[in-house]
Each structure stands twice: as structure tokens, then as C-alpha cells.
C-alpha positions in Angstrom: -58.4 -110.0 26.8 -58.4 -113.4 26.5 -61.7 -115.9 26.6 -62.5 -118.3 29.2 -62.8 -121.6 27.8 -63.8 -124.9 29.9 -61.0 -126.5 32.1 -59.6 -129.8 31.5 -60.5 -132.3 34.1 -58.7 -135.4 34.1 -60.2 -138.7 36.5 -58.2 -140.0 39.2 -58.5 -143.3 37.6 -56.8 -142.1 34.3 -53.9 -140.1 36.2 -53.4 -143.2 38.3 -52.9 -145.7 35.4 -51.0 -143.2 33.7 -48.6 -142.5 35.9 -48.3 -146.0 38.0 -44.9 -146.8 36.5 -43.0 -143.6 37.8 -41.1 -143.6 40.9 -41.2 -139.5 41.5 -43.0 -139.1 44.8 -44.6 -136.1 43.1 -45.9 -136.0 39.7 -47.6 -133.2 38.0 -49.4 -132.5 34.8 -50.1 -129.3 32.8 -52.6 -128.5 30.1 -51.0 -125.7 28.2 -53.5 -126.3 25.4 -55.9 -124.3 27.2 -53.8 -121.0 27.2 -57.0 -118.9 27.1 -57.5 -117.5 30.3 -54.1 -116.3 32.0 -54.1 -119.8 33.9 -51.9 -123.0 34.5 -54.3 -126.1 35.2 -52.5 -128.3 37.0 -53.4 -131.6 38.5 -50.7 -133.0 41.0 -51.1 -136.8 42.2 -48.7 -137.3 45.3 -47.7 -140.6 46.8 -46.8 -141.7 50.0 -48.2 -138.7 52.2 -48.6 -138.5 56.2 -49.3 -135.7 58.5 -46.0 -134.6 58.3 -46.8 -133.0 54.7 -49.9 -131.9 55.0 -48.9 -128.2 54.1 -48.3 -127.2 50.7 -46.1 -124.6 50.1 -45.4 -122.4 47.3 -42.1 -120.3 46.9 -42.2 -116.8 48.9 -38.9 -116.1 46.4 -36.1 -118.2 44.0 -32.3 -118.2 44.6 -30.7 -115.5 42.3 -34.0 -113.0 42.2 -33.2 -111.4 45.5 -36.8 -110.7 45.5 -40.1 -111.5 47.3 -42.0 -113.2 45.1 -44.9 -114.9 47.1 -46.1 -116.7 44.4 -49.7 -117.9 47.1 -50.7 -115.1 45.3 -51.4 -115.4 42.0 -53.0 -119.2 43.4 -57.0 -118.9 41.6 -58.4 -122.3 42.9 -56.7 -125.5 44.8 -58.3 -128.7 45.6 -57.5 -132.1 47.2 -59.6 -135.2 46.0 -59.0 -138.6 47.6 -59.1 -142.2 45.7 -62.7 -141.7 44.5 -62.4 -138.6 43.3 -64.4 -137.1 46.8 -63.5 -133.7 47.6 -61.6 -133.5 50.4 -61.0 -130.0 53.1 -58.4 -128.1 52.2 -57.8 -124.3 53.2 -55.0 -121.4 52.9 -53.5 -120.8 56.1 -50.5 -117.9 54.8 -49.8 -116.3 51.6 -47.7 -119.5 50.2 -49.3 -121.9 52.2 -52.5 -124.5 51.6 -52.8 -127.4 54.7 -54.9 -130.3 53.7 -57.4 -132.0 56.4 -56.7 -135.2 55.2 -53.0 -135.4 54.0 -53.0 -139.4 54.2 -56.4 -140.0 52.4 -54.9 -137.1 49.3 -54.4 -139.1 46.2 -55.0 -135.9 43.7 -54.9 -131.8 44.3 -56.0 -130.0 41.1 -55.0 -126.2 41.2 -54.8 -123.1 38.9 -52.0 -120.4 39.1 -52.0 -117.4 36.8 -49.5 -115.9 35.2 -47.1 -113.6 36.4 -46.8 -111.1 33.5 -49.9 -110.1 32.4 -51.3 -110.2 36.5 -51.2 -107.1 38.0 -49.9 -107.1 41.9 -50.1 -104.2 44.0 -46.5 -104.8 45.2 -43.8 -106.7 44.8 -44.5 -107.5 40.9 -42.0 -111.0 39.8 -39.3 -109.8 37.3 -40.4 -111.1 34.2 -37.5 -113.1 33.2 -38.1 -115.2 36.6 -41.9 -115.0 35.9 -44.5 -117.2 33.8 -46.6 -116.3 30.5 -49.2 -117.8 28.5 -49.3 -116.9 24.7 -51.1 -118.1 21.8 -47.7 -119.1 20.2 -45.6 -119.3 23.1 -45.1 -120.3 26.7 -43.0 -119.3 29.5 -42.3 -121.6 32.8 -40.2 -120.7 35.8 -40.7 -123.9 38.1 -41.7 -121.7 41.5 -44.3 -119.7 39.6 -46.4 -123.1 38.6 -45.2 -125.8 40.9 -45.1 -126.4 44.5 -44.3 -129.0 47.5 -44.9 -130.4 50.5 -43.6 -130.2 53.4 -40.7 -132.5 54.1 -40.6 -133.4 50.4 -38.7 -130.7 48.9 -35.7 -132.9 48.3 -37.9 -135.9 46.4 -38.2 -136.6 43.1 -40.6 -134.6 40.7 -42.2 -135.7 37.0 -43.6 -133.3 34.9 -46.2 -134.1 31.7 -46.7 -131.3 29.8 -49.6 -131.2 27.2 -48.9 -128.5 24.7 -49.1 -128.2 21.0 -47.7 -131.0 19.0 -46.0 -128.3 16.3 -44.4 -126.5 19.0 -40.4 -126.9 20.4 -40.0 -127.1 24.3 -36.4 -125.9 25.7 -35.4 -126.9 29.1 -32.3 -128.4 30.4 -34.4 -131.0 32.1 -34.2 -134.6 30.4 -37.3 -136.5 29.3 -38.0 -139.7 30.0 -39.2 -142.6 28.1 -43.1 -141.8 28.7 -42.5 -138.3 28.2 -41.8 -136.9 31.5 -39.7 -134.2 32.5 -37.6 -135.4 35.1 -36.1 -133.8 38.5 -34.3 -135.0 41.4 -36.3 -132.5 43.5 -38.3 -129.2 44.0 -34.9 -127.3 43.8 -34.3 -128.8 40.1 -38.2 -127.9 39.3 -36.9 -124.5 40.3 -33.2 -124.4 38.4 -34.7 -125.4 35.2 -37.4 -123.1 33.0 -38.7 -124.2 30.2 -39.5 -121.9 27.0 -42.3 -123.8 24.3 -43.9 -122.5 21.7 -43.0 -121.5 17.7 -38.8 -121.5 18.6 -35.8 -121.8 16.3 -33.0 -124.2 17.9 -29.3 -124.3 17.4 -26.9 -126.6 18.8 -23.1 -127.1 18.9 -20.5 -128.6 21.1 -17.6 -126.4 23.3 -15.3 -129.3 23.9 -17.1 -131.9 26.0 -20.3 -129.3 26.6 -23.4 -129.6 24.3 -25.1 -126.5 23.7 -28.6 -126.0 22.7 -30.1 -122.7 22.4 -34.0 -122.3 21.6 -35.4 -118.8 20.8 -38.8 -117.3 20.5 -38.9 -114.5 18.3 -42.4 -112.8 17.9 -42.1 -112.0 14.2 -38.7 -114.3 13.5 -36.6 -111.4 13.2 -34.2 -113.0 15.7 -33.0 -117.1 14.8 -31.2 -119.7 17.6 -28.4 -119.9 14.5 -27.5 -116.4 14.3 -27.4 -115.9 18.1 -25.3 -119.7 18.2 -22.9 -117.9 15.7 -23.2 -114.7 18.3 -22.2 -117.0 21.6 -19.8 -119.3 20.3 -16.4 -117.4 20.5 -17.4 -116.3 24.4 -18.3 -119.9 25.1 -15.0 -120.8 24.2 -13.1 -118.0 25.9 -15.3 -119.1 29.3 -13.3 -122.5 28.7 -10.4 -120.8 28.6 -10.8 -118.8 31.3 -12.5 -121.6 33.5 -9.8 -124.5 32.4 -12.4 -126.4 31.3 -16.2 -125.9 31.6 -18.0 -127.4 34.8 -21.2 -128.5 33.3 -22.0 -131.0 30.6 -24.4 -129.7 29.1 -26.0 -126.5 28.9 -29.0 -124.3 27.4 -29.8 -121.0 25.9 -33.4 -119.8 26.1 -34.3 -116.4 24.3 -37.7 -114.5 24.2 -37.7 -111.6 21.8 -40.8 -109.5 22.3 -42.2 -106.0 23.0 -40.0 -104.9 26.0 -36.7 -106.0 28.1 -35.9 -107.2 31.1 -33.1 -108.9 31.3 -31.8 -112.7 32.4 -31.9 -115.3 34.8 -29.4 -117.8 35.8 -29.5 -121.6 36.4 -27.2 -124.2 36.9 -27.2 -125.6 33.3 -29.1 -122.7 31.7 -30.4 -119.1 31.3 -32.9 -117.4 30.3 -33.2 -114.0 28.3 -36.5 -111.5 28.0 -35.1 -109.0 25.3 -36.8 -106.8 23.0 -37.1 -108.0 19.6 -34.5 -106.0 16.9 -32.3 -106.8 14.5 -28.7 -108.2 15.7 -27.0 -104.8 15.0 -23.8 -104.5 16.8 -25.3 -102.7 19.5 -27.6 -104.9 20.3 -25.0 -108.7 19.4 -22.9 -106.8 22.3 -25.2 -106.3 24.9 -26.2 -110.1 24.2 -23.1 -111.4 24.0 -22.2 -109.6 27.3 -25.2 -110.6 29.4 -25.0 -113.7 28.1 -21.4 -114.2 29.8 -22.2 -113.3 33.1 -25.1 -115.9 33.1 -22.8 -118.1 31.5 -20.1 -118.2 34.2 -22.5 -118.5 37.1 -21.8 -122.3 36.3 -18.8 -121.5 38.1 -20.7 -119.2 41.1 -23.0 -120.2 42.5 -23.0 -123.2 40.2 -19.9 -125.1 41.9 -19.2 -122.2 44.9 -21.5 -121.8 47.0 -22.4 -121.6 51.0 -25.3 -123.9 52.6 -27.7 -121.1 52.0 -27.7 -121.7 48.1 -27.1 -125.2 48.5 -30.2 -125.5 50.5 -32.4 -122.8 49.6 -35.4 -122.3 52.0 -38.3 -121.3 49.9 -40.5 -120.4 52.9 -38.4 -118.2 54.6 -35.2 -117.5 53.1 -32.6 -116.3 54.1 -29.9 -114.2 52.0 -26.1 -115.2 51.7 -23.8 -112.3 52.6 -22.0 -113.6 49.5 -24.2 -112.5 46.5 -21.3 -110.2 46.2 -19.2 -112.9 45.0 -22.3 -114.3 43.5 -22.8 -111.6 41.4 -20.1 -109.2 41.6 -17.2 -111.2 40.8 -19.7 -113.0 38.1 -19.6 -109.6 36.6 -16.2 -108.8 36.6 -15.4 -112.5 35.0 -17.6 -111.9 32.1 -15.9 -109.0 31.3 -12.1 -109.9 31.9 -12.3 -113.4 30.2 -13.6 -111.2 27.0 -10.3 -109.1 27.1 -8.2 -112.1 27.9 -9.4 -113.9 24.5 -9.1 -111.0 22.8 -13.0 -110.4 22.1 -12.8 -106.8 23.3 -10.2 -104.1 23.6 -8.3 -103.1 26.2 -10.1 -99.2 26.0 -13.4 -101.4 25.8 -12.9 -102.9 29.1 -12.3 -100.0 30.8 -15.1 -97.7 29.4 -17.2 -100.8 30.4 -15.1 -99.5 33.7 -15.7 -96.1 33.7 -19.4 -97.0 33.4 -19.8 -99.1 36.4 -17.9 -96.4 38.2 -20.8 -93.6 37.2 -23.8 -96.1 38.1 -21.7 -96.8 41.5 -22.2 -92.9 41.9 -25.5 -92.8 42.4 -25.9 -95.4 44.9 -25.9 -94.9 48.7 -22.2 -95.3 49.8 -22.5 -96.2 53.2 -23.8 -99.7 52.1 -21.0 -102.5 52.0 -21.2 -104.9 49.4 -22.0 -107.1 52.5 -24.8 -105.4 53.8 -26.3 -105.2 50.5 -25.7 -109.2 49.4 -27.7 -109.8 53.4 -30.1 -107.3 52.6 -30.9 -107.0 48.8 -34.0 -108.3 49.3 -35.4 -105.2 51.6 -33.0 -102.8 49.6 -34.2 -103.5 46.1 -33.3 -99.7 45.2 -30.2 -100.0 45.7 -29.3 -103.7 44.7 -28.4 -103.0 41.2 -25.0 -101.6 42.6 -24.0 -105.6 43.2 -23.1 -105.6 39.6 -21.7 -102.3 39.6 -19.6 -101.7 42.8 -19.5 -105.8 42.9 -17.1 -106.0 39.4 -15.3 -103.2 40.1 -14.1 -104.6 44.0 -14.0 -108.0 42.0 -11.2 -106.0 39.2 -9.4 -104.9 42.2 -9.2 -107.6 44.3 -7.3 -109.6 40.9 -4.9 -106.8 40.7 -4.3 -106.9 44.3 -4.1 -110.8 44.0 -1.4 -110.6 41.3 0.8 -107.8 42.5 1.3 -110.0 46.3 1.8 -112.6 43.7 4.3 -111.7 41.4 2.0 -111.8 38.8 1.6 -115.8 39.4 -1.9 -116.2 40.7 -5.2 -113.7 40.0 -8.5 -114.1 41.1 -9.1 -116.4 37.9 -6.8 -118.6 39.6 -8.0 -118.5 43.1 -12.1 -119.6 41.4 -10.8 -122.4 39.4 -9.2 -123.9 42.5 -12.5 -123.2 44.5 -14.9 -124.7 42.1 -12.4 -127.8 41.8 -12.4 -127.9 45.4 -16.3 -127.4 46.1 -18.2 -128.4 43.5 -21.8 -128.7 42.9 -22.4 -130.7 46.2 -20.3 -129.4 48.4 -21.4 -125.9 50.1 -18.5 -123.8 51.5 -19.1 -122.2 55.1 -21.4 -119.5 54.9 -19.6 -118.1 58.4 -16.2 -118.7 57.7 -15.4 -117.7 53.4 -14.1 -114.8 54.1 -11.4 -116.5 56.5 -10.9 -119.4 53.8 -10.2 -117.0 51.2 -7.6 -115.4 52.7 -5.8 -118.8 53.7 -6.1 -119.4 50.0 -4.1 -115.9 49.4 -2.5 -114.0 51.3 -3.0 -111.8 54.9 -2.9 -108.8 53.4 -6.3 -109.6 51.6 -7.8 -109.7 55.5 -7.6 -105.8 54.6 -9.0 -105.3 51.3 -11.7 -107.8 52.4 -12.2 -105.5 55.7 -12.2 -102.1 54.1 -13.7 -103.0 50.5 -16.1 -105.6 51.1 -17.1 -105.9 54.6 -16.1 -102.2 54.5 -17.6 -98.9 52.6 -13.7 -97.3 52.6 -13.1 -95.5 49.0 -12.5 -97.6 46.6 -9.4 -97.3 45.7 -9.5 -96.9 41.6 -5.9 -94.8 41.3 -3.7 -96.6 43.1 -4.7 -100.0 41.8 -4.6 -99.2 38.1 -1.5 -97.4 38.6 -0.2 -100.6 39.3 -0.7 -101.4 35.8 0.4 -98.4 34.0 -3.3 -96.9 33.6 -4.2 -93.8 35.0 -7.1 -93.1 36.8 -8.6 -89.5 37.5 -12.6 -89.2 39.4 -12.8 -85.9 38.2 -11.1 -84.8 35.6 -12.6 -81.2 34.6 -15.8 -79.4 33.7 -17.8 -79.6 30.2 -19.7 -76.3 30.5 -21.6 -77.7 27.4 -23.1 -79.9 29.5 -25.3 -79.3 33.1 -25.0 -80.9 35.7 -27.1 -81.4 39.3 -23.9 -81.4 41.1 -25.4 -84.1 43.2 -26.4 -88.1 42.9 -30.4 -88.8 43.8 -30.9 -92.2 44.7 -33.7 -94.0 46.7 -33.8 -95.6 50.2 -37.0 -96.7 52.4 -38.0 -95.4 49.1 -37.3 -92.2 49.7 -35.4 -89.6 47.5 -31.7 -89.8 48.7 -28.3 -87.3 47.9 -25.8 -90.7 47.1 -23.1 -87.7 46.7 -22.2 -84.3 46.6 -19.6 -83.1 43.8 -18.8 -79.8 45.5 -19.8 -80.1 49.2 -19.8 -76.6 51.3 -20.6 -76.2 54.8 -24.4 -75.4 54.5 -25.2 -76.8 51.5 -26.4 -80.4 50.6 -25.1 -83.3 52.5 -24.6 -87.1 51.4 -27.7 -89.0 52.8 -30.0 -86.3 53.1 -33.4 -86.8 51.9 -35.1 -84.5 49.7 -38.8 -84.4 50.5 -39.8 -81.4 48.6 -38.6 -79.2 45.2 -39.5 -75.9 45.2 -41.9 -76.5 48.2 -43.9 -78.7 46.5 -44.0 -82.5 48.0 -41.9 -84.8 46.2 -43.1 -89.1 46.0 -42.1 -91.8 43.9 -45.4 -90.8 41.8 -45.3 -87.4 40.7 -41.1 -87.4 41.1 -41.2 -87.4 37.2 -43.3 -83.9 36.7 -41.2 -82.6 39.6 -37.7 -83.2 38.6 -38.6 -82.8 35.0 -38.4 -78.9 35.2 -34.7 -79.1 35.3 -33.7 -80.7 32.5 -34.5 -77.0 30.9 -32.4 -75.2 33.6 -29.4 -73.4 31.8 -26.3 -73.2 33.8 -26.6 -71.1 37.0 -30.1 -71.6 37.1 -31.2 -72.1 40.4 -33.7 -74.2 42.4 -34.8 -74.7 46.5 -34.9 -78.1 48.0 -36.4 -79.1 51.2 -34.2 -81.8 52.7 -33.9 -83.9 55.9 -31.2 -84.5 58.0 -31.2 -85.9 61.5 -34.9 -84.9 61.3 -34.8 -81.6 60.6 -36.0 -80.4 57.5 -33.9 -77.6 56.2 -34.1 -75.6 53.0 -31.0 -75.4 50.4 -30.5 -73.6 47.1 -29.3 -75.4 44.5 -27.6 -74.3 41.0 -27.0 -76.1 37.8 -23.1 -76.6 37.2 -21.1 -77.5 34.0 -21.1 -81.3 34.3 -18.1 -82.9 35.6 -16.5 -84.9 33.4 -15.4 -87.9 35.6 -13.9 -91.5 35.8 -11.3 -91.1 33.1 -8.8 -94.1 32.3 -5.7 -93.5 29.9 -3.1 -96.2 29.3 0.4 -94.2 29.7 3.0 -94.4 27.2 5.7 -94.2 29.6 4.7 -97.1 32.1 8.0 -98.6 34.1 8.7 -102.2 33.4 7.5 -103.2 36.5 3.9 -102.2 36.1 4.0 -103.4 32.5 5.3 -106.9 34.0 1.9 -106.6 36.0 -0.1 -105.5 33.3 0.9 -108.1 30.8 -0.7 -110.4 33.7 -3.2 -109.1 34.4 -4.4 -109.5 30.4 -3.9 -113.3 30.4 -4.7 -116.4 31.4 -1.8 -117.6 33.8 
């Protein structure tokens, strides 16, 4: 574990000199040179505050986690000094919040945060690509993890002063200044805008007007910035293409390769990757390159489409949009249809990237509409994962629906570009009334598909829409006695064991949304489901087992067998498709 060694404690009178010249209305400073002891030491010098800011909020979560976060936790020590460096009353009131006795007479607060990764919480632990670390060669900053604001100054400027190692690279899409200040309009900025430091590579190009930089840590440099530049390049250009132009300026990469994964986190003019550290085998440069488009193209959504609740994001209380599907589900299916459209991967790759989504949808609780779940991902964290999996398969659907009532003239490519042109980074659509604008963009029939497949938990409807294109769709195709099968989906809710489906229902068997409390009669829980599962992977075919389930509440005991698996979700382009659905087909695959 690391050492405590002695805090850096900067006078008033130093801070004030040093900082007199800078208009922010809230400026802080971070010693990452003292890295030893899990902790951010910062020292924040406000100006201008009255008794309307007296409270000092950190974030209780961060648009695009869909998380609580409640970062007042991991808060070690706060203080507030005034002019003469007098310690002035301060005291936490909530979780996220500290109210100072004196907010007028405040000319300094001096606080320490710890990190988020190597914290333990008893609940709600921060994703670690949207959390903080403290290294010996490397640093990672998500802005609501360290900084904070007051109250009624979430929309003023913010500098930043970073002390860190001079051999070391900082990445962040935020802009120095001329006294080496990271600038930001406002908390939100703070918030869009991590910044990765330590031993990094960096790689930079241009994608027609766009500059690209792309910093990577790599623990023992088997990963460079150059070879995943050479990686990204030909899916940054096919987002142009797809996009008609890229909507952002600039933009950057930032890559941690360490022990473990856990995936990405996008911002407005960059992301940010935890990945485990390996070799660029093709494997592994495909997963990258794919993850690496969907964060991409949210530059288009939520970037330049989005409703007031993203545009002004409540930190203290917020309050989800009921269009993460779009968010994040049609962000999905983008990243992978621009890929086929510029010819980066196969037509039979797209749609085993298909069948996939379409067996992770399976074990997810149908009766959730990708509504429900975008208003409440936040309470339904065991089952928000389907947003990228139900979410890009709708989002495929909707296109082909789009261009068939089109004539093959306008997809749902078509239908963003004209959205983003229309919205833009400033300009929040209605929250309310989307769904109504979308279909006076298209077409009435899209009232329908929006009804049953969207607002709506009707069955998909896989077959008919692909049969529009000449590609058949079976759910179930056969059996593979070879392989076993539960004949039923477990999922969680109210984090409880949950049937998401049943393969082969009969009358007094298993049900969808029962819950199974006990196998075997012994008690089943999220701990010991592992060692009481695990006996079945060793069941042959015919084997049987008892489960206890509830429904309705009564508890009610079924006997289960082990089935040859199903083999399911099988796509095969046909030979023989009419000219019509080839017409439709040859759309669909391009950029109109």
C-alpha cells in the first residue's frame, strides 16, 4: 500500500498572486506530485461569492454513466480559509454536499478526494473508465470525481493548474492557456473533458478539417498511440463519410492499457478507454476499432442531438432522458453500419455482430421498453446493458423501415445528419415532444414502430424486416444435441434471479418473470449464485434439477431438464432474392 507522505500546503498569498490575472470565477490547483497516498490535494480559490453559493456540491452521477456515483463519498478532508488564511466553519450537510458559514468572507477551500479505483465502496462502486487513479507512472482524471461547484456557479468559468511530473505527457481535449491553465467555460466542460498524464505515447493526424490526437498509457509499452492511430484512421474516415462531414474540430483518444478491462466513456471531443494490456492481435484491433466507433459517433448523439436534460445536466439530482435509447442504441447501430457501408467489415460480419446482440437481448427482461429502461437505467443497472443490445437492433430496423416507406431515398443516416445540422451543440431538442418531431421528419407510419418497438415491448420484428432485404431470419433454427442447454434465460431484477424466457413453455412449468429463489431447495443470492448454479455445467442431457420459483407470490416448485441447446438467431443471405428486395438491399449498404 502506498506511504503517506506530508501534504502540500500552498499560502493564500501565493495562490492569490498567482492566479490574479485569470478571469475564471473558479480556479483550482492539484498536486499530483504527491501521488502517494490514494489522494487529490486540491486547493480551490473562488471569487466573487455570496450567500447564494454557500453550498458546495459534488456530482451524485455524470451524463453517459447512468450511474449513481455520489462522489461526497470518497471526500477525506474539506476546508474553507478566508483572506488571512483563518479557518473558517464549514460542515457536510448530504452525501455531495459541504455549506460554508461564511460564503462571502471564503477566499480559499483546501480539500482531499481519493481515488475511485483502488477505494473500496460498499455499493454503488464508479465504473472505472468514469473513475480516477493515482499511479507512480500514471494519472487518471474524470472532472466529477476531483472537482466540484457552487451553487449557482455551475455555468462559470473554471482554471485548472495541474502540478505533475515535468517528464510526463498530459492528454485532454481541454486547451491551455498562456500561464499553463486548463481552461473551461464551466463545471459541465470540467466534467466532458478527462485527462490521462503520465509515461504516454501520442499520435496525431488530421481527418479532413478534424485534428486527432491520441495519448496512450501502456503499463509495459506493449501497446503505442502510433499503432492504434494506424488502427482508428480508416473508421475515422468512414464516420465522415457516414456523418457528411465530422461535427467537431478537434478531437482526442485516451487509452489505458493495464491489468483488467472496463470499457469506454464518451465526451463531446473525446473518449476514454480502460483495456487490458495485450498485443494488437486481430482479436483484440477489432474489439478496439469497434468500441472506438460507437464513442466516436456520439459527437453526433448526444454531442449535437440532444434534449434539455443533457444539455443541462443536474448533477444533484438528475434526472434521466427517456432518450438514452437514441443515445446509445442508435449510437450502436451507427458504429456498426458506417463500418459495412465503407467496406471495413463484411456483410456476414455485420450480421453475426447481429445474431449476437439478438442472444444478449435473450436474456434480458422483455417486458422493459427501451423507454422504460433509458428513464430508469439508473435503478435498473442489471438490466441496462440491453440499451446497446435491443437499442442497435430497433435502431437496424427502424433504417430498414425508413428506407422501404422511402423508396430507398432516406435511412436513418439520413434522418441524424439533418438533426445534428438542425440542433447542434447548443440547441436541445424537446425532451416531451422527439418522438412527435421524428415522425414529422418521416413518415406516420413510424408513429407505430415508435409505439410498439420503442415506447412498446411488442416482438421485435427480425423476419419480416430482413426479408425486406433478401436475408432470412430464423429465432430458432434446430437443436445441437452436442451442446446443453438450460432451456431458459436467468437474468436479474431488484436483484433477484429472473426467467427473461422460456424456450419450450408448458402449462406447469417455468414461466417468463418468475423468480427463482432456491435450486435444489437450497437458497439462492447474488453471493453464493456461483457454487449453486455451477453444478449444472456437469449435467448431461436429461439431467434433471428442482427449482423453487415465485410467481404472484407463491412459491411453487418446478423440475427442470437439460435440453440439446437451440441453435438460434440464424441470418442467410438468399441467392434467389426478387429485384425489389435487392433494390432495398443495395440501399441499405450505402451512403445515399
Amino acid at each position: 500500500m502506498k506511504n503517506q507522505i506530508r501534504f502540500l500546503f500552498l499560502t493564500v498569498l501565493f495562490l492569490l498572486a498567482s492566479l490574479a490575472a485569470i478571469s475564471a470565477q473558479q480556479k483550482f490547483y492539484v498536486n499530483l506530485n504527491d501521488r502517494a497516498d490514494d489522494l487529490f490535494k486540491v486547493t480551490l480559490v473562488p471569487e466573487k461569492l455570496t450567500e447564494q453559493n454557500k453550498i458546495y456540491q459534488f456530482a451524485s452521477t455524470a451524463p453517459g454513466t447512468y450511474q449513481t456515483m455520489d462522489i461526497g463519498r470518497f471526500v477525506r478532508s474539506f476546508k474553507a480559509y478566508d483572506e488571512t488564511g483563518t479557518e473558517l466553519e464549514s460542515k457536510q450537510i448530504s452525501t455531495n454536499q459541504w455549506e460554508l458559514e461564511e460564503p462571502v468572507k471564503t477566499k480559499k477551500i483546501v480539500y482531499t478526494i481519493a481515488e475511485t479505483w483502488d477505494i473500496p465502496v460498499k455499493e454503488n462502486p464508479v465504473y472505472a473508465m468514469s473513475g480516477t487513479s493515482l499511479e507512480k507512472d500514471n494519472v487518471l482524471i474524470n472532472g466529477q470525481c476531483v472537482f466540484g461547484y457552487f451553487h449557482g456557479m455551475q455555468k462559470t468559468p473554471i482554471k485548472i493548474k495541474l502540478d505533475y511530473p515535468k517528464e510526463w505527457l498530459a492528454g485532454t481535449a481541454l486547451h491551455l492557456d498562456k500561464d499553463g491553465f486548463y481552461d473551461a467555460p464551466d463545471y459541465d466542460y470540467v466534467v466532458d473533458s478527462p485527462i490521462l498524464l503520465g509515461n504516454l505515447t501520442k499520435a496525431t493526424t488530421k481527418i479532413e478539417n478534424t485534428s486527432i490526437d491520441v495519448y496512450t498509457y501502456s503499463k509495459t509499452g506493449k501497446v503505442s498511440s502510433d499503432q492504434i492511430l494506424i488502427l482508428l484512421e480508416d473508421m475515422l474516415t468512414a464516420t465522415s463519410q457516414f456523418t457528411q462531414g465530422l461535427p467537431v474540430d478537434h478531437y482526442t483518444f485516451l487509452f489505458h492499457f493495464e491489468n483488467f478491462s472496463a470499457g469506454a466513456w464518451e465526451h463531446n471531443f473525446s473518449s476514454e478507454y480502460i483495456l487490458n494490456e495485450s498485443p494488437l492481435e486481430e482479436n483484440v484491433a477489432k474489439e478496439i476499432k469497434s468500441m472506438a466507433a460507437h464513442e466516436f459517433y456520439h459527437v453526433v448523439t448526444p454531442l449535437n442531438i440532444h434534449s434539455e436534460l443533457v444539455g443541462n445536466f443536474n448533477f444533484e439530482k438528475p434526472t434521466m432522458s427517456q432518450h438514452i435509447w437514441l443515445y446509445e442504441g442508435v449510437t450502436e447501430w451507427a458504429s456498426d453500419i458506417l463500418q459495412l457501408r465503407d467496406y471495413l467489415i463484411s456483410l456476414d460480419d455485420y450480421l453475426a455482430d447481429m445474431k449476437s446482440k439478438l442472444f444478449y437481448n435473450d436474456n434480458y427482461d422483455p417486458t422493459i421498453s427501451l423507454v422504460d429502461l433509458s428513464l430508469h437505467s439508473t435503478e435498473r443497472e442489471d438490466q441496462y446493458p440491453n440499451i446497446y443490445q435491443k437499442g442497435a437492433v430497433v435502431g437496424c430496423l427502424l433504417d430498414i423501415r425508413l428506407l422501404e416507406l422511402s423508396k430507398g431515398k432516406k435511412g436513418l443516416r439520413e434522418v441524424l445528419n439533418q438533426l445534428y445540422k438542425d440542433y447542434g451543440v447548443n440547441k436541445a431538442f424537446s425532451e416531451k415532444d422527439f418522438f412527435d418531431e421524428f415522425v414529422n421528419r418521416t413518415y406516420p407510419e413510424i408513429a407505430d414502430f415508435i409505439n410498439r418497438y420503442i415506447k412498446g415491448t411488442d416482438k421485435l420484428p427480425v423476419a419480416e424486416y430482413f426479408g425486406k432485404l433478401g436475408i432470412d431470419y430464423k429465432e430458432i433454427v434446430g437443436l445441437d444435441s452436442s451442446k446443453i442447454s438450460l432451456g431458459f434465460g436467468i437474468g436479474m431484477k431488484d436483484n433477484k434471479f429472473i426467467v427473461t424466457h422460456v424456450e419450450n413453455p408448458t402449462p406447469d412449468g417455468l414461466r417468463t418473470l418468475d423468480f427463482i429463489i432456491k435450486v435444489n431447495g437450497e437458497e439462492v443470492t447474488l453471493q453464493n449464485a456461483q457454487s449453486k448454479f455451477g453444478f449444472m455445467r456437469d449435467i448431461k442431457v436429461g439431467g434433471t434439477f428442482v427449482l423453487t420459483t415465485e410467481r404472484n407470490g407463491q412459491e411453487k416448485e418446478v423440475t427442470c431438464s437439460m435440453q440439446p441447446r437451440a441453435i438460434k438467431h440464424q441470418f442467410k443471405v438468399l441467392d434467389d432474392a426478387s429485384d425489389q428486395q435487392l433494390e432495398l438491399r443495395s440501399a441499405w449498404m450505402k451512403n445515399l
